[in-house]
C-alpha positions as CSV (number, residue, x, y, z in Angstrom):
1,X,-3.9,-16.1,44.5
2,X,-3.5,-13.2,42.1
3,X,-6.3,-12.5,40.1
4,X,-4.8,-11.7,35.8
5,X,-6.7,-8.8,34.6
6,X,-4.9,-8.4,31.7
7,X,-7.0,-7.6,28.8
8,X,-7.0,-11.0,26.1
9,X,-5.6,-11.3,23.1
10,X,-5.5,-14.6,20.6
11,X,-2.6,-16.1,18.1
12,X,-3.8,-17.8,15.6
13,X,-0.7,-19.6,13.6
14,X,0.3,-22.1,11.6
15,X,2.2,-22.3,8.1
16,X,1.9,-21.1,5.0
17,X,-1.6,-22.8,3.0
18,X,-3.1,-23.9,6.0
19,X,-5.9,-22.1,5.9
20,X,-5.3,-19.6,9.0
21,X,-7.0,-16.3,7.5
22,X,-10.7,-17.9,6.4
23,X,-10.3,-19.4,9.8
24,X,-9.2,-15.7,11.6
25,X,-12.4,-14.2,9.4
26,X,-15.0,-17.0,10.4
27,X,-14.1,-16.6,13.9
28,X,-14.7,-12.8,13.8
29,X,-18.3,-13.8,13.1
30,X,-19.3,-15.1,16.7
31,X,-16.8,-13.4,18.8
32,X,-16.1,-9.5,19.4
33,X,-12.4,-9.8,17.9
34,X,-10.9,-7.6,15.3
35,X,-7.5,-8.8,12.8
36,X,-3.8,-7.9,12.9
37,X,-1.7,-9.7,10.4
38,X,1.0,-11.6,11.5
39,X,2.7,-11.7,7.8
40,X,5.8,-10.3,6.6
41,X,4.9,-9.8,3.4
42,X,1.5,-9.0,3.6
43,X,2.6,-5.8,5.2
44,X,3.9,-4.9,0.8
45,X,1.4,-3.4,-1.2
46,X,1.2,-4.8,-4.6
47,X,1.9,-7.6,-3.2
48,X,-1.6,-9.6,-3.6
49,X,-1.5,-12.0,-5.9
50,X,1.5,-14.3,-5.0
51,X,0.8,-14.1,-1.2
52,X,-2.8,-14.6,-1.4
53,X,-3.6,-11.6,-0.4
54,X,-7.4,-11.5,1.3
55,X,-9.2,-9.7,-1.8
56,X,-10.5,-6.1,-1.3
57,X,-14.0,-7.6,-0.9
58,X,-12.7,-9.5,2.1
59,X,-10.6,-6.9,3.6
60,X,-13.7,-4.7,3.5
61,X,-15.9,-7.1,5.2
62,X,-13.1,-8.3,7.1
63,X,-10.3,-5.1,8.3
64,X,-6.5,-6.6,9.0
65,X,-4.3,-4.7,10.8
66,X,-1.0,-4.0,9.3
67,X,-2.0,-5.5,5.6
68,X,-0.7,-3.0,3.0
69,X,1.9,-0.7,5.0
70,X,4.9,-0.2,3.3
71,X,6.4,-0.1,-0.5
72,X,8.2,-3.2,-2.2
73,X,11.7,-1.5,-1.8
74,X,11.2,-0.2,1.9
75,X,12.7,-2.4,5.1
76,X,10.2,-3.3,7.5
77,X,11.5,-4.9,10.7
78,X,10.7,-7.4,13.4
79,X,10.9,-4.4,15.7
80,X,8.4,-2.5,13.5
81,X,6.5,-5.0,13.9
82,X,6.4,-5.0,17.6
83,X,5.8,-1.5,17.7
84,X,2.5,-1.4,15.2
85,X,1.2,-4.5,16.9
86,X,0.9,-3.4,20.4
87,X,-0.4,-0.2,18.9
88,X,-3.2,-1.8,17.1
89,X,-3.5,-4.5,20.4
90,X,-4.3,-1.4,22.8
91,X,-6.7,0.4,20.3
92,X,-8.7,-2.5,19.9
93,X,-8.7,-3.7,23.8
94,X,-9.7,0.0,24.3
95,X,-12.8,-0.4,22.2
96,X,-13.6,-3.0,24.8
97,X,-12.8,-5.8,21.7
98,X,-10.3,-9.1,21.5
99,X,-7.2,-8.9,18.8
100,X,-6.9,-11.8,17.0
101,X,-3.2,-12.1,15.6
102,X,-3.4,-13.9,12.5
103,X,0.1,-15.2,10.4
104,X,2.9,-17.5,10.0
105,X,5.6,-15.2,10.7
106,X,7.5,-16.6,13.7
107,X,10.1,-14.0,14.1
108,X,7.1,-11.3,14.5
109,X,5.4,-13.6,17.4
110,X,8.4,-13.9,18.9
111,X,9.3,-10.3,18.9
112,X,5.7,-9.1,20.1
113,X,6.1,-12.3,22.8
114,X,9.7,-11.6,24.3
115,X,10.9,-8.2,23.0
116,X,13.7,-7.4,20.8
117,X,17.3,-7.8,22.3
118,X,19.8,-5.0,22.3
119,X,21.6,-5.4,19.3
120,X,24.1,-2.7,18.0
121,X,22.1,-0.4,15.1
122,X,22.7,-1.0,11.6
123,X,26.4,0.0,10.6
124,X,26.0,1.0,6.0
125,X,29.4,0.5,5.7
126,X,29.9,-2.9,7.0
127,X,26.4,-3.7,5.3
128,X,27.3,-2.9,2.0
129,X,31.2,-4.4,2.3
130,X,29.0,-7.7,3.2
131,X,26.8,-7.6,0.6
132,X,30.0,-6.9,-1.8
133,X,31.8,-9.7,-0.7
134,X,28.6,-11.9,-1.4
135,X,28.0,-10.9,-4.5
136,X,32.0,-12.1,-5.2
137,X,31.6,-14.9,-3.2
138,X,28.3,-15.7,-2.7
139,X,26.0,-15.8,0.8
140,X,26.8,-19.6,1.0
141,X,30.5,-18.6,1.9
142,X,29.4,-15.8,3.9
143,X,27.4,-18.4,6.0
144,X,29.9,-20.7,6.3
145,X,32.0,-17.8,7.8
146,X,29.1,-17.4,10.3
147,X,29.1,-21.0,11.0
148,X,33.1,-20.2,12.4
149,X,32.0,-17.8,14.2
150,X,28.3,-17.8,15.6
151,X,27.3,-21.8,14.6
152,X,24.4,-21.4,16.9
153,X,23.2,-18.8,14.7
154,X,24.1,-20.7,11.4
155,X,22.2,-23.7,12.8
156,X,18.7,-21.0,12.7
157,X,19.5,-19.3,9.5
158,X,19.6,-20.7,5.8
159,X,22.0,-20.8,3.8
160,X,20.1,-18.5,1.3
161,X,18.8,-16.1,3.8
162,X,20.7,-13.0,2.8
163,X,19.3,-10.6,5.6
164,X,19.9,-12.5,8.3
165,X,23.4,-13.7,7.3
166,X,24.3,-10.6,6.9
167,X,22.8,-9.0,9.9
168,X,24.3,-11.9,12.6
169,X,27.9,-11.2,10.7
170,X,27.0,-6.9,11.4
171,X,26.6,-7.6,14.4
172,X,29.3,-9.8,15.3
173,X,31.7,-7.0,13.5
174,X,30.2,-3.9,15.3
175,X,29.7,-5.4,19.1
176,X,32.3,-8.1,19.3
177,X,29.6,-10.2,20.5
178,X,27.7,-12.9,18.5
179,X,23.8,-12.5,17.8
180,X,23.4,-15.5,20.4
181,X,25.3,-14.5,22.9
182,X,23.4,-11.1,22.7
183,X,20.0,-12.8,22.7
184,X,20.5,-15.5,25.2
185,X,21.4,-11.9,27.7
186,X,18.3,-10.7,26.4
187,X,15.7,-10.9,29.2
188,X,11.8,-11.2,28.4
189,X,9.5,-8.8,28.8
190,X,6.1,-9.8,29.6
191,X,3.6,-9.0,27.2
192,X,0.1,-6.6,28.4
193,X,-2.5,-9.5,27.0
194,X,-3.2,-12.5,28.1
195,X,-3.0,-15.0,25.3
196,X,-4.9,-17.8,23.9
197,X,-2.4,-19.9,21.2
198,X,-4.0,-21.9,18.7
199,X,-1.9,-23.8,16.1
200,X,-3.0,-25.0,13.1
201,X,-1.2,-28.3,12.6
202,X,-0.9,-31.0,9.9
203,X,-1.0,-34.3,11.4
204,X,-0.5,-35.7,7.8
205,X,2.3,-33.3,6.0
206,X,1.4,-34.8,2.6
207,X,-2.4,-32.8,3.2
208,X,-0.2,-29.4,3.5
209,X,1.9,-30.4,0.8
210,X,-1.2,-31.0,-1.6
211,X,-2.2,-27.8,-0.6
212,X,0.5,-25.8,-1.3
213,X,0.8,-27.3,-4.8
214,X,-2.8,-26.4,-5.2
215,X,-2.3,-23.2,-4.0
216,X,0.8,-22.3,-6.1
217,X,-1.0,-23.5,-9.3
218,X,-3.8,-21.3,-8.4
219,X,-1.2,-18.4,-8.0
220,X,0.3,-18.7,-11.3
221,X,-3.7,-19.4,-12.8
222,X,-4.0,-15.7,-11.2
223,X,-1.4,-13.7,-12.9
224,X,1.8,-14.3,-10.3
225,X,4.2,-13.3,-13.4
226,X,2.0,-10.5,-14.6
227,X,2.5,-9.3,-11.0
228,X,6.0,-9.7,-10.5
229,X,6.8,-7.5,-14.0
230,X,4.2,-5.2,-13.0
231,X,6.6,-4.7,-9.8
232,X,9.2,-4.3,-11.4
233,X,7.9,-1.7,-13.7
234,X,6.8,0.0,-10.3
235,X,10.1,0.5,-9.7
236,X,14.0,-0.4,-8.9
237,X,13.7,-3.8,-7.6
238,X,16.3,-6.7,-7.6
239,X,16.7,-9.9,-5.6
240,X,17.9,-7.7,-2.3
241,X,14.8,-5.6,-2.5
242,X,13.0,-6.5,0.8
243,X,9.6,-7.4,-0.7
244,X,11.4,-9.6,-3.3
245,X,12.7,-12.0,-0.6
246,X,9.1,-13.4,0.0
247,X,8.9,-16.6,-1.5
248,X,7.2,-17.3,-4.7
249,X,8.3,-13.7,-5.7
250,X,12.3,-14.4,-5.7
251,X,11.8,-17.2,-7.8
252,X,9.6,-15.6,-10.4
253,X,11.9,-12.6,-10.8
254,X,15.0,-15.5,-11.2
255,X,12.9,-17.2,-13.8
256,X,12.5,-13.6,-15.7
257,X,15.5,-13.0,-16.3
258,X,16.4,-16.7,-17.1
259,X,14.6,-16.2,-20.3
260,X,13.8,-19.7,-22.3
261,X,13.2,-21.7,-18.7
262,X,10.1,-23.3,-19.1
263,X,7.4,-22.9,-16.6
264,X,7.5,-26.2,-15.0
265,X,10.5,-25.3,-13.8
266,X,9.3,-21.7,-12.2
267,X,6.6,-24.3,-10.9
268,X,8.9,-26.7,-9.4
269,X,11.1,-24.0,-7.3
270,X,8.1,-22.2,-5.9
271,X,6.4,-25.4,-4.3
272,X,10.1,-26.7,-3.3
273,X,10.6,-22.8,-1.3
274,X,7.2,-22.9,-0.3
275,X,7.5,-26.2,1.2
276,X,11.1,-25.3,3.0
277,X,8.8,-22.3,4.3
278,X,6.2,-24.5,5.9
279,X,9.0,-26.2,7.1
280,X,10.9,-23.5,9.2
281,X,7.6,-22.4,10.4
282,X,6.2,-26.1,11.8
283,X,10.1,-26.3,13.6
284,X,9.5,-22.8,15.1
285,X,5.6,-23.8,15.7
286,X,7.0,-26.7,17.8
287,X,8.4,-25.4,20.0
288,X,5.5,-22.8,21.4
289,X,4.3,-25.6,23.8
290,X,1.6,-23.8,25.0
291,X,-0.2,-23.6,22.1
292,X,-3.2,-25.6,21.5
293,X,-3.3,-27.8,18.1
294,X,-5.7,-28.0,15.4
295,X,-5.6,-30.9,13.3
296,X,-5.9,-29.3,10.2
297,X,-7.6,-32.6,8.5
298,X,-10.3,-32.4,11.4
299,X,-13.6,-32.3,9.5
300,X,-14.8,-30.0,12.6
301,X,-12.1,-27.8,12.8
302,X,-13.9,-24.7,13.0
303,X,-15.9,-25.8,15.4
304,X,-12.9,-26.8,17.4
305,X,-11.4,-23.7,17.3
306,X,-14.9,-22.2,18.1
307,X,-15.1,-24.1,21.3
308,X,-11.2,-23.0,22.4
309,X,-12.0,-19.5,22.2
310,X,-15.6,-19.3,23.4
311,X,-14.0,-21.5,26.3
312,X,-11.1,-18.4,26.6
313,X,-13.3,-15.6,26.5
314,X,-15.8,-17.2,29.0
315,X,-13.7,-18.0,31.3
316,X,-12.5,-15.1,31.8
């Protein structure tokens, strides 16, 4: 029997509020591993407050790769991604130390996990004729006309998700292929590390759901508006700027220019999107089947997780 001598990496994931960075840092503590966001907005600077940012205190004691890497208006993709993780996964493995993936971003595990497939490149033209016929129409139709024509596709993405909408439609118009057909040729590659999953899991969704609540309130406590204007100041940024499609900050800029709204309502449509976001990431979650589970109401959680990874890295 082959012997892996791959060198080992760990995912830690779960959704939004569940607590997976003061885990990540924690574990840092007893084991040689060193942290690589797994966030897709985290990777915005000025973008601290409404993602709950780790503070410059923690950062300091606690380094994340890939935290602060780009501007609010600039694009950063799920092949970027791929490409500055394994990067910051071989530096680390050279220093004879463990990464330790840390996020909720299931499109960037995936893509570090399986590759990207080949799609066609990004065509200007037809992007901006889409994004002229949504703002006629709106991105609801335009997903509808995705359903006709991709419903595999439609199924995955939301109604509201204007990037991917419009990117499965680009590349249905450019390749004469649909995004699943394209993907389902797409053959794995197998990634350099050998991986240890852990998953942190609500067993009782009303515990996340209390926590995301709290955690919005405590968002909005901090200055979330404040942070959204001071953005905006920054420079040009509307609701297709790629930073602003991070939820909590889409609604806040909608409820700024909706002047007279009270805040209860600002309140109400952050939780509701933050909730949706949990969701799509627990669906996602569920089906990486060889991820272990951590009940996030365990009173010995840490210590759970402690014992996966101490049994990982000694068994190896």
């Amino acid at each position: 029997m082959s012997i892996d001598t791959r060198p080992l990496a760990i995912f830690l994931m779960g959704p939004t509020a569940s607590g997976k960075t003061a885990l990540g840092c924690a574990l840092t503590e007893t084991f040689p591993l060193e942290l690589i966001s797994v966030d897709s907005a985290l990777v915005y600077r000025g973008l601290d407050i409404g993602t709950a940012k780790p503070d410059r205190a923690t950062l300091q004691r606690y380094p994340h790769a890939l935290i602060d890497i780009r501007d609010p208006s600039q694009v950063y993709s799920a092949g970027e991604f791929r490409t500055d993780a394994l990067a910051a996964m071989q530096a680390i493995s050279a220093r004879g130390r463990i990464p330790l993936l840390v996020g909720g971003t299931g499109l960037y595990f995936r893509a570090l996990q399986s590759g990207l497939s080949a799609l066609p490149a990004a065509d200007p033209a037809i992007r901006a004729r889409l994004a002229a016929e949504a703002a006629q129409w709106g991105w609801a139709a335009l997903h509808e006309r995705l359903a006709r024509l991709d419903p595999a596709a439609a199924a995955r993405i939301g109604r509201a998700d204007a990037q991917r909408i419009q990117r499965a439609l680009e590349v249905i118009e450019t390749s004469g292929q649909s995004l699943t057909s394209l993907q389902a040729a797409h053959r794995n590659a197998r990634l350099g590390w050998r991986v240890l999953k852990l998953a942190l899991w609500p067993q009782d969704r009303a515990l996340l759901h209390r926590r995301i609540e709290q955690r919005f309130d405590a968002i909005l406590a901090a200055g979330l508006i404040e942070e959204v204007r001071r953005l905006q100041q920054a420079g040009p940024l509307d609701m297709e700027s790629p930073a602003m499609r991070a939820v909590g900050y889409r609604q806040t800029l909608e409820w700024l220019e909706s002047p007279g709204r009270p805040l209860s309502d600002l309140r109400d449509k952050g939780i509701f999107a933050t909730r949706q976001l949990a969701k799509r990431q627990l669906t996602w979650l569920r089906a990486e089947l060889d991820a272990r589970r951590l009940d996030l109401a365990a009173a010995d959680l840490e210590a759970r997780a402690t014992a996966a990874v101490r049994d990982f890295v000694g068994a190896s």
